[in-house]
C-alpha positions in Angstrom: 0.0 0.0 0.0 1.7 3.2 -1.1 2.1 5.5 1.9 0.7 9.3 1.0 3.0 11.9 -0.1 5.1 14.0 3.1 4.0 17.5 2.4 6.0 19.7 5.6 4.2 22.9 3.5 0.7 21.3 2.9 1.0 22.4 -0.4 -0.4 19.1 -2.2 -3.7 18.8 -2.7 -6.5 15.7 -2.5 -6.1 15.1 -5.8 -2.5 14.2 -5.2 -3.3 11.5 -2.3 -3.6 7.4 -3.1 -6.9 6.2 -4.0 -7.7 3.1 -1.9 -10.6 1.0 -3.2 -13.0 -0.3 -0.2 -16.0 -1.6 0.7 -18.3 -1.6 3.6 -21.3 -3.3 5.1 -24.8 -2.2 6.8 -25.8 -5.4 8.2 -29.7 -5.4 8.1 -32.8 -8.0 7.7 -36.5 -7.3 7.7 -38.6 -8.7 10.7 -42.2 -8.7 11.2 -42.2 -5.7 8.1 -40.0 -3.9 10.4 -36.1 -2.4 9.4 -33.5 -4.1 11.6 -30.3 -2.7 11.5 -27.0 -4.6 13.1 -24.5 -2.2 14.9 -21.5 -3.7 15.1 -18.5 -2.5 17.9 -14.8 -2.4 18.0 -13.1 -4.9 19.5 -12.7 -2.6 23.0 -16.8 -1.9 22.5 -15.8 1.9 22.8 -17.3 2.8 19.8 -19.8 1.5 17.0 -18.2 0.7 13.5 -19.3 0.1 9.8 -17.0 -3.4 9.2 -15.1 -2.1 6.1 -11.8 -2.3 4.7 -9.6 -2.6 1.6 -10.7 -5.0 -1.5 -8.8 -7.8 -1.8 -7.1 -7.9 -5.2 -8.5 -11.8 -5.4 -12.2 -10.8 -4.0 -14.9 -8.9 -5.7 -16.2 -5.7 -3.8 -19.5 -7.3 -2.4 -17.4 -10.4 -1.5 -14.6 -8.2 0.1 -17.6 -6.5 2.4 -19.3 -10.1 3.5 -15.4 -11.2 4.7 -15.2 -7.9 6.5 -19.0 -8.4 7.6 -17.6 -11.9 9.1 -14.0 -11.1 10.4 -15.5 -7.9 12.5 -18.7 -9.4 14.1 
């Protein structure tokens, strides 16, 4: 993963960071006709996250998501 450019000025722009492709997942079923939504929490349970993370050169993006769905709850 190529690290982002050092800048000491903060003269570079967005345009001149990486672009990292990732996906995420909103864990949700419908119940009864209701919305059911899955938070999910870090490993300390400090904080609620969206399991995300890089695509996988060998995994599609949906695929990628259900393994970080599965590796973070």
């Amino acid at each position: 993963m190529p690290s982002p450019p050092s800048d000491p000025d903060g003269d570079f722009t967005a345009e001149d960071l990486p672009v990292y492709e990732q996906s995420a997942v909103v864990p949700y079923r419908l119940r009864k006709g209701r919305l059911e939504i899955l938070v999910v929490s870090n490993q300390s349970g400090s904080r609620w996250v969206l399991p995300k993370g890089l695509v996988e050169e060998d995994l599609s993006p949906a695929e990628s998501a259900a393994r970080e769905a599965y590796e973070e709850a």
